[in-house]
N, CA, C and O atoms as CSV, one atom per row, in Angstrom:
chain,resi,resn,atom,element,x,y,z
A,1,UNK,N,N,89.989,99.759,96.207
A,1,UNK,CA,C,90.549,100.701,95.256
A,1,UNK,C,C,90.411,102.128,95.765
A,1,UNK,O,O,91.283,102.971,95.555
A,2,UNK,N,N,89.188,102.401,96.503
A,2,UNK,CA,C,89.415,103.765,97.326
A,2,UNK,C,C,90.201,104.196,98.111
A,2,UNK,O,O,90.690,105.326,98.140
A,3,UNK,N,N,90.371,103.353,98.779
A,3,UNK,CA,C,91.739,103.741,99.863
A,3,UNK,C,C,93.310,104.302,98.635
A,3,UNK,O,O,94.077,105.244,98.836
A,4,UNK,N,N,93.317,103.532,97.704
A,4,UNK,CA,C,94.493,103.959,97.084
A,4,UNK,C,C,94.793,105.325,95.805
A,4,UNK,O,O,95.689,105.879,95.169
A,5,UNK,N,N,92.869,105.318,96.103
A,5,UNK,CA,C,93.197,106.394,95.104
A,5,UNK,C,C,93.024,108.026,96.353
A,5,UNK,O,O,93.293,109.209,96.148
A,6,UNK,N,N,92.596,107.474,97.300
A,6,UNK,CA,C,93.020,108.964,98.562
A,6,UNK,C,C,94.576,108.344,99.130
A,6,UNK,O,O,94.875,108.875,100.200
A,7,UNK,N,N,95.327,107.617,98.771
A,7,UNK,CA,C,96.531,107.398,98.612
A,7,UNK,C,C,97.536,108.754,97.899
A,7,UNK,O,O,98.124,109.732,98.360
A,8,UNK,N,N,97.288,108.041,96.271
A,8,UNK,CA,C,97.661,109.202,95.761
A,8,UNK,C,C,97.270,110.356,95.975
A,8,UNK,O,O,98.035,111.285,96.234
A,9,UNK,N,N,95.778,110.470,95.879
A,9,UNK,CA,C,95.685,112.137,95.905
A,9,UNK,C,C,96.284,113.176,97.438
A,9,UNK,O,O,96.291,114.398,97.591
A,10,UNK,N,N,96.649,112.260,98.199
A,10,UNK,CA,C,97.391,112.685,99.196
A,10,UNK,C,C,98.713,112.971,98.937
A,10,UNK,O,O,99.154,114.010,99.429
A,11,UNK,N,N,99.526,112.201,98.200
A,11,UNK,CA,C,100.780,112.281,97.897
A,11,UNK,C,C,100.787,113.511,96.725
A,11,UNK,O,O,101.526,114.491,96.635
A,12,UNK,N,N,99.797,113.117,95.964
A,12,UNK,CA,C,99.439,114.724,94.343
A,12,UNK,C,C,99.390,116.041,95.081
A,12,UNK,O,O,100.083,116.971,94.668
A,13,UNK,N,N,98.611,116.189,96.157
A,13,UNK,CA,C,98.415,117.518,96.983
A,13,UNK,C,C,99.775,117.448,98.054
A,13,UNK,O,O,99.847,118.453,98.761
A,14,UNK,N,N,100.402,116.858,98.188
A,14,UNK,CA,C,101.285,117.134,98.793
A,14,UNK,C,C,102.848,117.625,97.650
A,14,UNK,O,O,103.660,118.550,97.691
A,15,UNK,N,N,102.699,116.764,96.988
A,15,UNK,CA,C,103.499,117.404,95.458
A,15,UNK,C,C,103.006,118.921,95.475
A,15,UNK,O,O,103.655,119.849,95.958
A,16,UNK,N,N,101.746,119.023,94.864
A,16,UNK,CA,C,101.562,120.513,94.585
A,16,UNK,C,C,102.050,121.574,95.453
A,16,UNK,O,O,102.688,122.575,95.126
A,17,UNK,N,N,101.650,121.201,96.632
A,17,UNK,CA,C,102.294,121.999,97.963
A,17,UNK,C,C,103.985,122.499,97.671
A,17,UNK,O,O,104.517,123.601,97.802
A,18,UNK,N,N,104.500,121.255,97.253
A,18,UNK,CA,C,106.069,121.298,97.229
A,18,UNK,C,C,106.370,121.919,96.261
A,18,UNK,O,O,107.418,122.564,96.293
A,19,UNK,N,N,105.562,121.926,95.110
A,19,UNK,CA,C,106.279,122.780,93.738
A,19,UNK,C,C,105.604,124.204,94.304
A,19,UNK,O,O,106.314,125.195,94.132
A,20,UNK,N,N,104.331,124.418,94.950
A,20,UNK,CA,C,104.587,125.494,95.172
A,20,UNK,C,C,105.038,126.217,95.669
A,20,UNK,O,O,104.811,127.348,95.239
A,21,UNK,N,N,106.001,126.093,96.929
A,21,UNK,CA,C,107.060,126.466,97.346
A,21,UNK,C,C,107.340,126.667,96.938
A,21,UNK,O,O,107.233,127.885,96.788
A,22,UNK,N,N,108.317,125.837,95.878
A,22,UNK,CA,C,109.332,126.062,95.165
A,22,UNK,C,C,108.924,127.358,94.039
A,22,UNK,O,O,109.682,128.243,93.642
A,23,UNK,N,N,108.005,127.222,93.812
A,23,UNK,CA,C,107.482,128.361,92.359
A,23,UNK,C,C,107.766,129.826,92.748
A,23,UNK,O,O,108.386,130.657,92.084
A,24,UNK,N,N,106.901,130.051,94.562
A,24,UNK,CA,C,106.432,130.932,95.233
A,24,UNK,C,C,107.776,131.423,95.757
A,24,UNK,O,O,108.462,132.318,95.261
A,25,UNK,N,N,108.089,130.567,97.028
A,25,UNK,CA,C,109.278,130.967,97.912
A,25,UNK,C,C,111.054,130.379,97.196
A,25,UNK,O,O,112.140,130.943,97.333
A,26,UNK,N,N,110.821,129.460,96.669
A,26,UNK,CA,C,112.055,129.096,96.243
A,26,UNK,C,C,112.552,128.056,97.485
A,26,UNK,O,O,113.680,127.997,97.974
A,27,UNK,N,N,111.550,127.383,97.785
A,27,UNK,CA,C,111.783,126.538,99.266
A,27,UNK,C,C,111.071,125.541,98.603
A,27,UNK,O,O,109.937,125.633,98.134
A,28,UNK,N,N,112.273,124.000,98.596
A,28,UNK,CA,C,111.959,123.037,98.650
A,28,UNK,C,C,111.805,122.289,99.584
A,28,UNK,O,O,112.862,121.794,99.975
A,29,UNK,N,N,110.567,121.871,100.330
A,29,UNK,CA,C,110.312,121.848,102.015
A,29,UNK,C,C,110.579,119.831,101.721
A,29,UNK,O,O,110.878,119.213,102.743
A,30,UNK,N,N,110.488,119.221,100.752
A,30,UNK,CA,C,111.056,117.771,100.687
A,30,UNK,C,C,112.544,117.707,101.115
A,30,UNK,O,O,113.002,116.867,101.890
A,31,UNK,N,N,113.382,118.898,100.395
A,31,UNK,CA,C,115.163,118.911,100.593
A,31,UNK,C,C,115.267,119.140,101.866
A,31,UNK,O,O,116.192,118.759,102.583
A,32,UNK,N,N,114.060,119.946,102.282
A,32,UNK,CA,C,114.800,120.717,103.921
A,32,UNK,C,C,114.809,119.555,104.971
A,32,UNK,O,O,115.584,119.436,105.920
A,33,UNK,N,N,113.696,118.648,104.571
A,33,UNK,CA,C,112.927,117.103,105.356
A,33,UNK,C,C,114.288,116.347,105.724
A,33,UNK,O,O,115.096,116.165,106.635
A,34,UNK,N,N,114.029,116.073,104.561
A,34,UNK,CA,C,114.694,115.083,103.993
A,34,UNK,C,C,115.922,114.609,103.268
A,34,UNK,O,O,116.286,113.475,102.957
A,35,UNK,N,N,116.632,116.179,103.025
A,35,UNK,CA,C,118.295,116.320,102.559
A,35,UNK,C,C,117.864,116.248,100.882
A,35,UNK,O,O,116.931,115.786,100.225
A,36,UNK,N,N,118.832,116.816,100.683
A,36,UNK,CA,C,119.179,117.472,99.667
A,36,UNK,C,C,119.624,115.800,98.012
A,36,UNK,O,O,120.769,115.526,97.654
A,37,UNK,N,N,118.296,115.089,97.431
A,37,UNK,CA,C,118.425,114.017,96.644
A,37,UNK,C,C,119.441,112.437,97.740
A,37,UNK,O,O,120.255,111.553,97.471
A,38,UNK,N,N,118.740,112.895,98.876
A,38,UNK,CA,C,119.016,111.495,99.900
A,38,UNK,C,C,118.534,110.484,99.251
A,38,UNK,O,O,118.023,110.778,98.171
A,39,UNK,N,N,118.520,108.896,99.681
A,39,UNK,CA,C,117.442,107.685,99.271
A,39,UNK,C,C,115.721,107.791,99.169
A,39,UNK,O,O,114.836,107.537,98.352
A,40,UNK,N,N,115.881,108.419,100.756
A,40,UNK,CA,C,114.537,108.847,101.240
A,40,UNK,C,C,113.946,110.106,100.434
A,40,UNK,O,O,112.717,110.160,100.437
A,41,UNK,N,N,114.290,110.626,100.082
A,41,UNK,CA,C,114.149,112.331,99.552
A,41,UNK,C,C,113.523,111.694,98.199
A,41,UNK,O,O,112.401,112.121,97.928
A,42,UNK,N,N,114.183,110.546,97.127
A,42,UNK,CA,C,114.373,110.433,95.983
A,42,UNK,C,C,112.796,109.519,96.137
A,42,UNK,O,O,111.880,109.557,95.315
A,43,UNK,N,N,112.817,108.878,97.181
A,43,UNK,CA,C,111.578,107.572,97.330
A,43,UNK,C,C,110.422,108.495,97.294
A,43,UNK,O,O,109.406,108.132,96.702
A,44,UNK,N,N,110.483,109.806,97.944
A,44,UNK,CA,C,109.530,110.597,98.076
A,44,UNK,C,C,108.770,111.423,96.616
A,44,UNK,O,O,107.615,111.715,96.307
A,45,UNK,N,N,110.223,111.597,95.931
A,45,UNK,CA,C,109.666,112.153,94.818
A,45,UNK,C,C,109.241,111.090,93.629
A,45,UNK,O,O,108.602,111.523,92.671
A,46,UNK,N,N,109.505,110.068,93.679
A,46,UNK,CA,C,108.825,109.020,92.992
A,46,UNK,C,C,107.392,108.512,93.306
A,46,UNK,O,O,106.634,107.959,92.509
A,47,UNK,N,N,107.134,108.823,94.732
A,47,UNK,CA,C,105.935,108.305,95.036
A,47,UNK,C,C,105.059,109.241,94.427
A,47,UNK,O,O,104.100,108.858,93.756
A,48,UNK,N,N,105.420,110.922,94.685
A,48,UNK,CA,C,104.585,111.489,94.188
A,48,UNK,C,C,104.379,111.722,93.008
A,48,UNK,O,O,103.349,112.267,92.610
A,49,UNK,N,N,105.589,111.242,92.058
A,49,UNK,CA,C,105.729,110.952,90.403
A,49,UNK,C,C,104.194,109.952,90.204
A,49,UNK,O,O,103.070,110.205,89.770
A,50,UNK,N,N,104.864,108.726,90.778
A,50,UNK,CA,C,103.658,107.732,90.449
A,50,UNK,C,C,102.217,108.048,90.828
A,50,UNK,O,O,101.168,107.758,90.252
A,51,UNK,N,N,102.520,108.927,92.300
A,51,UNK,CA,C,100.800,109.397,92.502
A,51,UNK,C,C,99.983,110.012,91.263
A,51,UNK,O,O,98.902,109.788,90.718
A,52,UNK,N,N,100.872,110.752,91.128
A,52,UNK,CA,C,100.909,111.982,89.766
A,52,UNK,C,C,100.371,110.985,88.589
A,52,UNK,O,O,99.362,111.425,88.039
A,53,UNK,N,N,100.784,109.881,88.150
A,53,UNK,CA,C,100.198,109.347,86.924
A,53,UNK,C,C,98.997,108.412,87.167
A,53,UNK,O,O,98.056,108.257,86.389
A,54,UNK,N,N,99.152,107.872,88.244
A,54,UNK,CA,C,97.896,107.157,88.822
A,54,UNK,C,C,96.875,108.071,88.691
A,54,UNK,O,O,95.835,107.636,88.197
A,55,UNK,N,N,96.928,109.575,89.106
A,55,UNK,CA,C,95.630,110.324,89.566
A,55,UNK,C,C,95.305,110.263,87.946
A,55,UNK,O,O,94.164,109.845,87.751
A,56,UNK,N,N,96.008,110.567,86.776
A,56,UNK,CA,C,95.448,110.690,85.378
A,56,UNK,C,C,94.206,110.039,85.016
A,56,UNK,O,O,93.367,110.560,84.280
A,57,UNK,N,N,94.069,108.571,85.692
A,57,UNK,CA,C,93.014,107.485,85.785
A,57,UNK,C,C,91.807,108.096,86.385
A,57,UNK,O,O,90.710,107.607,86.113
A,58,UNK,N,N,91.924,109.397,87.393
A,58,UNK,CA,C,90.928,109.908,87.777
A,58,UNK,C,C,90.168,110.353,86.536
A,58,UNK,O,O,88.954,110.327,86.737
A,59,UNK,N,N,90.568,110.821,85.107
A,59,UNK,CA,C,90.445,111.546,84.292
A,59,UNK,C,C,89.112,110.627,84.133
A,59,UNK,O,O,87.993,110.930,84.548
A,60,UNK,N,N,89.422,109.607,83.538
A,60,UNK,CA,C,89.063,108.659,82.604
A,60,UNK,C,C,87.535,108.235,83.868
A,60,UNK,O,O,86.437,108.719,83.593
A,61,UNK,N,N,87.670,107.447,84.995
A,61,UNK,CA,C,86.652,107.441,85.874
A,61,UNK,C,C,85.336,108.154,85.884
A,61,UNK,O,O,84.125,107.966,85.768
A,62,UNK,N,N,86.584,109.423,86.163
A,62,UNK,CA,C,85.023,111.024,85.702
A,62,UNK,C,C,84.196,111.157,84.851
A,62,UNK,O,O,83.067,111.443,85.249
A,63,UNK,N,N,84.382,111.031,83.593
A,63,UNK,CA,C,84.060,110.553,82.426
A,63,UNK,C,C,82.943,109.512,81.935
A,63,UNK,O,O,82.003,109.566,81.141
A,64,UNK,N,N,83.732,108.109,83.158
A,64,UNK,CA,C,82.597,107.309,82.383
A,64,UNK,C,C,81.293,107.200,83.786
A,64,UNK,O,O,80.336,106.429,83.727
A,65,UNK,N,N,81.560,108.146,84.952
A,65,UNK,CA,C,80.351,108.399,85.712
A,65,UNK,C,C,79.082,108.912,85.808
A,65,UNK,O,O,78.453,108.811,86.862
């Protein structure tokens, strides 16, 4: 289960990275990759969707440690 939760949090910090571009510079560095809502582009932002709700479970972990 460790390996998958430095899974996500790789994919979560790599999200954050990307929105902050986007927040900061107005550079979406996934579109520039990867084209502009390609297959690949779309697989990317789902992974980090799902990373994104997986990490929530971190919440709950913390908690009962």
């Amino acid at each position: 289960m460790k390996t998958l939760d430095y899974i996500a949090l790789v994919l979560v910090v790599i999200g954050a990275i990307n929105w902050g571009l986007i927040g900061f510079l107005n550079f979406d560095l996934v579109r520039v990759i990867f084209g502009d809502m390609t297959f690949v582009s779309r697989v990317i932002y789902a992974l980090v969707g799902i990373a994104g709700l997986y990490a929530l479970s971190f919440f709950g972990r913390l908690r009962n440690e």
